[in-house]
ROVEXMI-8822 format. One record per residue (C-alpha): x negated, y, z; residue number from 0. Coordinates in steps of 0.02 Angstrom, whole numbers. Layout:
{rec {X, Y, Z}, NUM}
...
//
This chain:
{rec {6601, 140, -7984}, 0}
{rec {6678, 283, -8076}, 1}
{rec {6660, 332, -8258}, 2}
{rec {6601, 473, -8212}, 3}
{rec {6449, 392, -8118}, 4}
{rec {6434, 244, -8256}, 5}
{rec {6400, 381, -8385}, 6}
{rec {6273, 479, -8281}, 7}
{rec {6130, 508, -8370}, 8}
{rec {6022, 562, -8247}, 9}
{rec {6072, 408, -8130}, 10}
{rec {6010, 318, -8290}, 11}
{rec {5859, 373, -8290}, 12}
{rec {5819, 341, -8118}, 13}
{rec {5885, 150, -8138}, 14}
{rec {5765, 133, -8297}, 15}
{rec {5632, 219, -8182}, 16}
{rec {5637, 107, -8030}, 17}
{rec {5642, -47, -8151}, 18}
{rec {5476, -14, -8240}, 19}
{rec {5398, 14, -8053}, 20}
{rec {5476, -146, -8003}, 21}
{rec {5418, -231, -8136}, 22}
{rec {5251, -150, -8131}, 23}
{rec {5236, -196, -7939}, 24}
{rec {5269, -379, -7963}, 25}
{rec {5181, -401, -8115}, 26}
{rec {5036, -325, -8013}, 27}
{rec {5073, -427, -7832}, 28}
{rec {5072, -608, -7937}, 29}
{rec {4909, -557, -7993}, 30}
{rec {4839, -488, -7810}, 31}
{rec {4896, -664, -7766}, 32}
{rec {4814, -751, -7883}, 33}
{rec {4641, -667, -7887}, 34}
{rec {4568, -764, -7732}, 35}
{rec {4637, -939, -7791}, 36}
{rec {4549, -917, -7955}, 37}
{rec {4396, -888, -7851}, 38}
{rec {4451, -1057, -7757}, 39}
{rec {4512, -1160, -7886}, 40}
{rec {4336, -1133, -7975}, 41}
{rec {4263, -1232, -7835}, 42}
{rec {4360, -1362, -7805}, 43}
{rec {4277, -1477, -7940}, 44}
{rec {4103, -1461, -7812}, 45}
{rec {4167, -1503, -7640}, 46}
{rec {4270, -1626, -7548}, 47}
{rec {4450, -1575, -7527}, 48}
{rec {4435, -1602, -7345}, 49}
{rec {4316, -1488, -7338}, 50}
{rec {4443, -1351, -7414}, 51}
{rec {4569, -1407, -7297}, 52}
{rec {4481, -1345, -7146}, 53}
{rec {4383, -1199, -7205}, 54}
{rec {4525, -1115, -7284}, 55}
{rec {4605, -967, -7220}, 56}
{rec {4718, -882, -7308}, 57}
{rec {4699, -957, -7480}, 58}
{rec {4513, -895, -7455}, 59}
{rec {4354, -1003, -7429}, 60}
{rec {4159, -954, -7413}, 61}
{rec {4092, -994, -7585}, 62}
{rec {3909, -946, -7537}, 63}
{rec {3826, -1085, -7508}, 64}
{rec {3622, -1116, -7426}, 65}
{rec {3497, -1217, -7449}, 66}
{rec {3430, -1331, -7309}, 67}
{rec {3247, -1245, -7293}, 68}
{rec {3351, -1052, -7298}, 69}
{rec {3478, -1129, -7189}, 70}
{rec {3355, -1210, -7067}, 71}
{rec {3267, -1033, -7046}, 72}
{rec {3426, -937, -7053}, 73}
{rec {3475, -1042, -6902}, 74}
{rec {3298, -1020, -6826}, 75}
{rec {3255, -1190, -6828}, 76}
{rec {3139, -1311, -6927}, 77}
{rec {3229, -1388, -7080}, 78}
{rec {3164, -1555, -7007}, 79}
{rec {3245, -1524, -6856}, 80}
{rec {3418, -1482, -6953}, 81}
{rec {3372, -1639, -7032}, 82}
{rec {3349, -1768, -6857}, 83}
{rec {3516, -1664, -6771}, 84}
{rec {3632, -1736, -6920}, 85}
{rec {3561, -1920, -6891}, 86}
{rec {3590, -1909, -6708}, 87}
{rec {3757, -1832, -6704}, 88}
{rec {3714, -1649, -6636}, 89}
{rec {3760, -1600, -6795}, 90}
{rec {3902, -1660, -6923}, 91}
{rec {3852, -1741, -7071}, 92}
{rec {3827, -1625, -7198}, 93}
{rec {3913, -1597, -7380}, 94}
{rec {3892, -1672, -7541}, 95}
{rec {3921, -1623, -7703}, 96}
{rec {4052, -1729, -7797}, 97}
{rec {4032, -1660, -7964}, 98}
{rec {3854, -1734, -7974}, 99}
{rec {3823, -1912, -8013}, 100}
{rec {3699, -1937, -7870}, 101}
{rec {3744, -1900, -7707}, 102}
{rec {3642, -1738, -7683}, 103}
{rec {3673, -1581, -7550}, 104}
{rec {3801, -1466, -7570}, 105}
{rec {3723, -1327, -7470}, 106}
{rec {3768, -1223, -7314}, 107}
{rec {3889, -1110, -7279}, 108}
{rec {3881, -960, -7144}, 109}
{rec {4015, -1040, -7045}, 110}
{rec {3908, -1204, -7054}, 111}
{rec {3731, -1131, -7007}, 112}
{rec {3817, -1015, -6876}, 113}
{rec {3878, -1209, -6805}, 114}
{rec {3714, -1248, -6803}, 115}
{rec {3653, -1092, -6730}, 116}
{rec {3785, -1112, -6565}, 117}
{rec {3710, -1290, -6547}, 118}
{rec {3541, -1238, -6518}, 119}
{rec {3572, -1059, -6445}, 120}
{rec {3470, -959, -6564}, 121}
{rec {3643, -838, -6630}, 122}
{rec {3570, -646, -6566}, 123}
{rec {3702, -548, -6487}, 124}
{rec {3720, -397, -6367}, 125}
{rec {3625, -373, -6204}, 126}
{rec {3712, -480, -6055}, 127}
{rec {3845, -376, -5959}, 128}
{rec {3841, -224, -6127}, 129}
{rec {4011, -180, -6195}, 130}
{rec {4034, -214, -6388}, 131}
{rec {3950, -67, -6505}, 132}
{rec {4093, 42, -6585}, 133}
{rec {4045, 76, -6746}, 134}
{rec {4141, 214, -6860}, 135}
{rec {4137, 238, -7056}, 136}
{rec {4214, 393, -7083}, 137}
{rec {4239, 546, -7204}, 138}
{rec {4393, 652, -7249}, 139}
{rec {4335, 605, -7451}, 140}
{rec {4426, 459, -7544}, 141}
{rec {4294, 360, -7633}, 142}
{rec {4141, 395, -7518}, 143}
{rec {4117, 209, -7494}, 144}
{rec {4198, 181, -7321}, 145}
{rec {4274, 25, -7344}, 146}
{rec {4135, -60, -7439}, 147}
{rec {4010, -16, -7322}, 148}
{rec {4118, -83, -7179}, 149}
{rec {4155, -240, -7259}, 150}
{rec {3963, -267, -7324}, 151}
{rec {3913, -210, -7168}, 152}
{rec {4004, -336, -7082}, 153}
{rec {3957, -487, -7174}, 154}
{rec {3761, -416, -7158}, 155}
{rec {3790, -428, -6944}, 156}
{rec {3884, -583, -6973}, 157}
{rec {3745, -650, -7074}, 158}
{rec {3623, -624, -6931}, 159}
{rec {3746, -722, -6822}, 160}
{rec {3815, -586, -6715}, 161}
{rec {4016, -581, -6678}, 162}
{rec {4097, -449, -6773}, 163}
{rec {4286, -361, -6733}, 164}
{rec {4350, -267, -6885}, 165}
{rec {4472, -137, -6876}, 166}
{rec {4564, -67, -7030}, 167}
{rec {4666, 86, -6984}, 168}
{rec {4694, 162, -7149}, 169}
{rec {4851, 136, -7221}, 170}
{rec {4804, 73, -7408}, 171}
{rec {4728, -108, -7325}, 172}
{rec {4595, -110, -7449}, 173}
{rec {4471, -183, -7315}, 174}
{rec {4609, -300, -7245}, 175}
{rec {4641, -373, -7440}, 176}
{rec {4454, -393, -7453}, 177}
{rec {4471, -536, -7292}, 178}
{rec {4664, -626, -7372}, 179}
{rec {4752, -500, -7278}, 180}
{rec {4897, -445, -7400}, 181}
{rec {4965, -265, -7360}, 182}
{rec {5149, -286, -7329}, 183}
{rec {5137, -456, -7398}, 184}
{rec {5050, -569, -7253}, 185}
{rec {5022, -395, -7139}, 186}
{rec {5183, -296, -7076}, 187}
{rec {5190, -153, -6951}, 188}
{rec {5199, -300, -6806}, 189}
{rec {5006, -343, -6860}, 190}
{rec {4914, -170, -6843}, 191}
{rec {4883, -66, -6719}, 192}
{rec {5035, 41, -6729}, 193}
{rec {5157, -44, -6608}, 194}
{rec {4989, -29, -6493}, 195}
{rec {4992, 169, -6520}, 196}
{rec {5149, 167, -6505}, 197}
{rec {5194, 52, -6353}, 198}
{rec {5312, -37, -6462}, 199}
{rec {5347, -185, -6352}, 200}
{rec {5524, -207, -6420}, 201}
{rec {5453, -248, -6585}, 202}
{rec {5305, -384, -6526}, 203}
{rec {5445, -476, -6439}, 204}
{rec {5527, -480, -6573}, 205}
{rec {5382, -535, -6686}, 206}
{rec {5384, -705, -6547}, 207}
{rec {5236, -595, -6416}, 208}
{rec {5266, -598, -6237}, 209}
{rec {5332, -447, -6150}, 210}
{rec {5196, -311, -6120}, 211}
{rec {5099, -369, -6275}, 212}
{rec {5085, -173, -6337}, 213}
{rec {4984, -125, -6177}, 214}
{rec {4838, -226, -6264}, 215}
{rec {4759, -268, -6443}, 216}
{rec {4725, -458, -6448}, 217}
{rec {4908, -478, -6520}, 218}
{rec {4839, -379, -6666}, 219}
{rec {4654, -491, -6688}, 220}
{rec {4668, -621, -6835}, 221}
{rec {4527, -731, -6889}, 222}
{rec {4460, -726, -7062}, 223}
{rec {4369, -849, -7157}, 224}
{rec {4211, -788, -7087}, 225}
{rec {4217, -889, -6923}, 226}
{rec {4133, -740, -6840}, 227}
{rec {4214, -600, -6918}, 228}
{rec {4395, -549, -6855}, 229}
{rec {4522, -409, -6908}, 230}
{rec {4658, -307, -6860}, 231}
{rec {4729, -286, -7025}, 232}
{rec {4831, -113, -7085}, 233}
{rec {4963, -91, -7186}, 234}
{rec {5072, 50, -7269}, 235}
{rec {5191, 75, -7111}, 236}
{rec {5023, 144, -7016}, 237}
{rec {5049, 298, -7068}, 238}
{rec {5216, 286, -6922}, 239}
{rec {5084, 320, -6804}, 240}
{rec {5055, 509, -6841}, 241}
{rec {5220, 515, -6873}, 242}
{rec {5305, 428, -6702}, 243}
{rec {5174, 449, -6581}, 244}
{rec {5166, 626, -6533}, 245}
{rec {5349, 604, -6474}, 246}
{rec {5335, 441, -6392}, 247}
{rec {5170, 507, -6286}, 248}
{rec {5258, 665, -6241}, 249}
{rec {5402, 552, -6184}, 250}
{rec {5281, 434, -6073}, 251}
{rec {5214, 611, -6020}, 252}
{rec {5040, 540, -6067}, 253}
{rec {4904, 650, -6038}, 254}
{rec {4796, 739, -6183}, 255}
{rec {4627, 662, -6147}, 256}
{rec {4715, 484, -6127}, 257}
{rec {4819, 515, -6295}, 258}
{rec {4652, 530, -6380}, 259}
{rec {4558, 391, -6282}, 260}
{rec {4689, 293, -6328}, 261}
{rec {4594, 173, -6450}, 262}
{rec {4430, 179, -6388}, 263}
{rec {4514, 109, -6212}, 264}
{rec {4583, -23, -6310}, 265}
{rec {4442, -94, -6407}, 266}
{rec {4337, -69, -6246}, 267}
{rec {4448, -213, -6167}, 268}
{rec {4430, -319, -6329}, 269}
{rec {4280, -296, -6349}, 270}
{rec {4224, -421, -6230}, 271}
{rec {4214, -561, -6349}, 272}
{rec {4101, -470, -6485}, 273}
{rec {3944, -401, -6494}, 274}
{rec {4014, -263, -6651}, 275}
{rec {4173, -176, -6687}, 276}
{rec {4183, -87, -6835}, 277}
{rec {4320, 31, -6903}, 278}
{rec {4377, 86, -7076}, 279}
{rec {4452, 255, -7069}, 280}
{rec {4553, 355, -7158}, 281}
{rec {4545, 506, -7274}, 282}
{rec {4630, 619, -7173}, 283}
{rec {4599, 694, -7006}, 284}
{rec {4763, 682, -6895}, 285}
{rec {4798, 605, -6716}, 286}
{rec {4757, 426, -6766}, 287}
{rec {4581, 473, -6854}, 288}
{rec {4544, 588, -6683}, 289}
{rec {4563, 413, -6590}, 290}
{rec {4447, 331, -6700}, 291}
{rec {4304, 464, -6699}, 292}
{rec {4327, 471, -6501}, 293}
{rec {4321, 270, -6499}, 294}
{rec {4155, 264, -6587}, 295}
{rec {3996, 267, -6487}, 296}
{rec {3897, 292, -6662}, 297}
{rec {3989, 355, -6827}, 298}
{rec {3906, 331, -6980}, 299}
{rec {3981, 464, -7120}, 300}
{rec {3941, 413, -7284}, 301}
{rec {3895, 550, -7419}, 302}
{rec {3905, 523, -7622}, 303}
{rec {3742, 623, -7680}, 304}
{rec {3884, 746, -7769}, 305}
{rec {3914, 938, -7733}, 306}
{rec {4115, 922, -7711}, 307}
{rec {4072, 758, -7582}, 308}
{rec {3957, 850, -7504}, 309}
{rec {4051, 998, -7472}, 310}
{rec {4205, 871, -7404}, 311}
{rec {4084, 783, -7282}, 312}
{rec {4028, 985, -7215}, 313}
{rec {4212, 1009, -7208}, 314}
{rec {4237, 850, -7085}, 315}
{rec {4112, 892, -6997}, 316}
{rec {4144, 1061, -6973}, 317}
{rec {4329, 985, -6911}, 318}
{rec {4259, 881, -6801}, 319}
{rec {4161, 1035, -6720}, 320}
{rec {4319, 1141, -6698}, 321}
{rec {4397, 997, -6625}, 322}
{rec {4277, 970, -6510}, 323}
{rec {4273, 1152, -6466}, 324}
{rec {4462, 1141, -6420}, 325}
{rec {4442, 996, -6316}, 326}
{rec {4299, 1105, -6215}, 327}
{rec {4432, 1260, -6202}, 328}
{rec {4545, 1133, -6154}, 329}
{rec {4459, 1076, -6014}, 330}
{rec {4451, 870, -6072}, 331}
{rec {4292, 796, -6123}, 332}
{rec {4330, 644, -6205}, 333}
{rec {4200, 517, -6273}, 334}
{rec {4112, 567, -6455}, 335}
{rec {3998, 477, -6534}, 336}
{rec {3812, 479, -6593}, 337}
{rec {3871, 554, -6782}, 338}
{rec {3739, 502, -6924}, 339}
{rec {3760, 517, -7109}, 340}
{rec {3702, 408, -7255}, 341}
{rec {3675, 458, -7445}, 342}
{rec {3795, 360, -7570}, 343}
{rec {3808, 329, -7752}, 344}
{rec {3612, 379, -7754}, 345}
{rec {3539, 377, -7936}, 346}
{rec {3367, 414, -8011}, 347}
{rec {3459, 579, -8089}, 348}
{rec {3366, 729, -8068}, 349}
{rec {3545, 805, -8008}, 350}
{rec {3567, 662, -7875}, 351}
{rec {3389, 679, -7809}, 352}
{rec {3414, 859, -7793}, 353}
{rec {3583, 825, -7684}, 354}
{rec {3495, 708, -7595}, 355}
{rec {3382, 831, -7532}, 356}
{rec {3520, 952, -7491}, 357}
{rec {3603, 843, -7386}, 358}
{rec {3448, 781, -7281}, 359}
{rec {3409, 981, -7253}, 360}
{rec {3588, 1011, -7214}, 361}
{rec {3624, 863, -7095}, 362}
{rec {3462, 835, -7019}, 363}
{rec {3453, 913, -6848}, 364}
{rec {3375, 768, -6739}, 365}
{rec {3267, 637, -6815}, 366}
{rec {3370, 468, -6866}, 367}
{rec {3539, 612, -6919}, 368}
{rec {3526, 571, -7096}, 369}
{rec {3459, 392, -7116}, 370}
{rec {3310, 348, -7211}, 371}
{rec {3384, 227, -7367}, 372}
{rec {3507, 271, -7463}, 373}
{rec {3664, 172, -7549}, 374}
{rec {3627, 170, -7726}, 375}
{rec {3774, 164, -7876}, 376}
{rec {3772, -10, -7932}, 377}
{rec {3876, -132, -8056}, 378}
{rec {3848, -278, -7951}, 379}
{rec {3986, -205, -7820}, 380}
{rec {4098, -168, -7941}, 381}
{rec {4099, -346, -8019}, 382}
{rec {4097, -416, -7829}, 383}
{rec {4256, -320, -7800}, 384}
{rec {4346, -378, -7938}, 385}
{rec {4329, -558, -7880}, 386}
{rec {4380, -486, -7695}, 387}
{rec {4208, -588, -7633}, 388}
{rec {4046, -467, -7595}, 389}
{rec {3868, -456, -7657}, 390}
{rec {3843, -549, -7508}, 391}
{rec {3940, -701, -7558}, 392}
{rec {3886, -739, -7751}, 393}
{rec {3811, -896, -7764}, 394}
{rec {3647, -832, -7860}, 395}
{rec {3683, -973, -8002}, 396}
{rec {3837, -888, -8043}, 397}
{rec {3782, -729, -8069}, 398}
{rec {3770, -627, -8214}, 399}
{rec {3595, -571, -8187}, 400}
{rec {3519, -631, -8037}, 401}
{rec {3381, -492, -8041}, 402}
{rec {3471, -351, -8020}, 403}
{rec {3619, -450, -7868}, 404}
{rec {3427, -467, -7775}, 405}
{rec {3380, -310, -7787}, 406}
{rec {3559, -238, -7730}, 407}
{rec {3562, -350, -7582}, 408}
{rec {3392, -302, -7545}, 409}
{rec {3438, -97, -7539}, 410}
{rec {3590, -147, -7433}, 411}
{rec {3486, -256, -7318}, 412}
{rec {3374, -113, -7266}, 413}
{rec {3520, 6, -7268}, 414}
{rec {3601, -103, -7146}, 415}
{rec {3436, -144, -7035}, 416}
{rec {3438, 42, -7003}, 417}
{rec {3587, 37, -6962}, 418}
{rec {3591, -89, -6852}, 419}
{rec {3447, -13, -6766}, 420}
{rec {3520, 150, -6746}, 421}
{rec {3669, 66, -6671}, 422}
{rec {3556, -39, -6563}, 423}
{rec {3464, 114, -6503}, 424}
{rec {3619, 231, -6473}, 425}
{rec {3729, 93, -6376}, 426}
{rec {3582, -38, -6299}, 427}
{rec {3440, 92, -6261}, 428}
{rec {3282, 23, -6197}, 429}
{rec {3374, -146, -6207}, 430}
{rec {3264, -241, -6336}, 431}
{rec {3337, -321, -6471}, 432}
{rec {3327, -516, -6506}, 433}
{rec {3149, -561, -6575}, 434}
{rec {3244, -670, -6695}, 435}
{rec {3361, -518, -6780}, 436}
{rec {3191, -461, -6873}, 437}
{rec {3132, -634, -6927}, 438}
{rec {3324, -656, -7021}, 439}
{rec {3283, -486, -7088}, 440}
{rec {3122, -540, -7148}, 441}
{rec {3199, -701, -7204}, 442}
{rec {3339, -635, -7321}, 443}
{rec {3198, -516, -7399}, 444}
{rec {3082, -656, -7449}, 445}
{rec {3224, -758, -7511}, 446}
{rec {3182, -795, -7695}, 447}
{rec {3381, -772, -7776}, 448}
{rec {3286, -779, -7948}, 449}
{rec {3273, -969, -7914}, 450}
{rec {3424, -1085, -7875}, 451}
{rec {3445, -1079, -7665}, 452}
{rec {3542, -1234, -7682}, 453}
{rec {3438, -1336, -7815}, 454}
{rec {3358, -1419, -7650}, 455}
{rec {3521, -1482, -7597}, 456}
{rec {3626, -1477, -7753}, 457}
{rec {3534, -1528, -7902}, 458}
{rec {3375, -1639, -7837}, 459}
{rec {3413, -1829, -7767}, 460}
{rec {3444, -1832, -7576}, 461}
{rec {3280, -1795, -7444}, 462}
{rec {3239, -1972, -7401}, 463}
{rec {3260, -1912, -7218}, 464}
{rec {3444, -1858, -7278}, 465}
{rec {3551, -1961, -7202}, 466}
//
């Protein structure tokens, strides 16, 4: 180094610069790291460590736990049969609390009652023969509520027993954190969907895949801690697709229609195994978000009850027009979806009522466009989020006020049921649904979370049919 360059003052500056960021980012990564074991470490004084052992994944566990009559119905079954299945051997024995001094229940989790539900058949999922429903959050607007509304909506499906694929494509990975999946710390390029966009073969085999691995997804599907929830993570190096893949397509002299069918081609050959795929998309509108809007057979567009949100959601939509319109001049018609919208960040406020009804006059061409409940602003997702577990995963005991987590997972619950019968209407048709969907909808509403779900099985001495 030179005197000249020692003495720089503007190299300085940049040195002092990128060690604050560094410091910053680390500072901030140890914490990202720690967040979920927190979470993890505050339960470990309740359960058996072998019971961590095999429900872990990655340094996440399901903290929700059931009681044996909610658990019994959840599973559609009598709690007295749950109870003669664990003497016989159909079903494992189940937990126990070791922080009690009698040996009382520890509760269900989802992963456990879903057990239950494959060993007596009653888990709903899509007509025999149907391809999995491709389901779409989308907006061009940061903070409309995608990703929570993908990741609650998940867990709601999941809940009901159904087998859920996840897709993240935008770049940030919030959705991806939310199930252990680190952006560019436990997810790299290799994991996402870009060497699948990209036909990035080289780098799969490099990554230990076998040749031809980029002509399909699965290398990209990684299980979560939701036994019927997977993910194809994201990460930062996404954004290579819009970058890299209008050169490699031209190269492969790939057609238009096939460039943007791309995705939807893909998760159609996935999709096999799963009765839902959701996607997270991004806030922008570029090669990679036209793949996800033409790999959706229903899109769901989520609008804050705000003037400048609502005039970005009229903006993507009017997008999505012209796009279509070029496709038409172009002479390729590929596959768009069934496009409905849903009101977020709803509040009592005369202004928010009033945008309300703006956007159900605006949107509203066919009945079922603009759907019926709306996501209200609430404190209780904020405080989930922080603790990177949902509304739908608070053990009711631990919450700060029980009241109002019930009455938020009651406005999501009939968001979602609408949803899931728009979805069901759109991709199934006449098909009708399983009898036993509505009675777990009709279960989670009567469930009394002002009273301990777990007291049953946690803090009362063991059923005398227990074994």
């Amino acid at each position: 180094m030179t005197k000249q360059e020692a003495s720089n003052p503007q190299k300085e500056y940049l040195d002092d610069v990128l060690a604050k960021i560094t410091m910053v980012v680390n500072r901030g990564d140890k914490i990202m790291k720690q967040i979920p074991g927190l979470v993890k470490k505050a339960q470990k004084n309740k359960h058996e460590q072998e019971w961590f052992e095999a429900s872990e994944v990655d340094d996440r566990i399901q903290k929700r736990r059931y009681g044996i009559t909610l658990s019994a119905e959840l599973a559609g079954i009598s709690h007295t049969l749950l109870y003669q299945a664990e003497q016989d051997g159909r079903l494992p024995e189940p937990d126990y609390r070791i922080d009690k001094a009698k040996k009382v229940r520890a509760g269900y989790t989802m992963n456990q009652i879903n057990h239950i539900r494959k060993v007596f058949g009653t888990a709903p999922k899509k007509p025999e023969g149907a391809n999995a429903a491709i389901v779409g959050i989308l907006n061009l607007k940061g903070g409309s509520q995608k990703t929570t509304n993908c990741h609650l909506l998940s867990q709601s499906l999941a809940i009901k027993g159904y087998k859920i694929l996840l897709l993240d494509t935008d770049p940030q990975g919030s959705l991806s954190f939310f199930f252990g999946k680190r952006p560019d710390d436990n997810v790299h390029y290799e994991h996402t969907i870009a060497p699948f966009f990209l036909e990035d073969d080289e780098a799969l085999t490099e990554a230990g895949h076998a040749p031809g691995a980029s002509r399909s997804l699965h290398y990209a599907i990684q299980k979560t801690y939701w036994d019927n929830i997977d993910i194809i993570p994201s990460c930062l190096q996404n954004l290579n697709i819009d970058l890299m893949m209008p050169r490699v397509m031209d190269q492969s002299n790939v057609p238009l229609q096939d460039r943007i069918m791309k995705l939807r081609y893909g998760l159609l050959e996935v999709g096999k195994d799963y009765d839902f795929i959701i996607i997270d998309g991004t806030p922008s509108l570029n090669i990679s978000t036209l793949n996800v809007v033409s790999a959706c057979d229903v899109c769901f567009v989520p609008t804050p009850a705000a003037m400048l949100d609502f005039a970005s959601t009229l903006q993507f939509t009017s997008l999505i027009g012209e796009t279509i319109q070029t496709y038409g001049e172009s002479g390729i018609y590929p596959n768009i979806p069934d496009i409905r919208y849903f009101i977020t960040k709803y509040t009592s406020s005369s202004y928010a009522q009033f945008m309300g009804e703006i956007i159900r006059k605006v949107f509203t061409v066919e009945r079922g466009d603009v759907l019926m409940n709306e996501c209200h602003a609430s404190d209780e997702i904020g405080k989930a989020n922080n603790s990177t577990y949902s509304i739908y995963e608070q053990n009711p005991t631990e919450a700060d006020n029980r009241k109002r987590l019930k009455s938020t997972i009651d406005m999501f619950d009939k968001l979602y049921s609408e949803m899931h019968d728009s979805i069901w209407e759109t991709c199934f048709g006449g098909v009708a649904r399983s009898p036993f969907t509505s009675k777990i909808d009709q279960i989670m509403a009567n469930a009394e979370l002002m009273a301990d779900e777990t007291a049953e099985a946690s803090d009362e001495p063991i059923d005398t049919h227990g074994v």
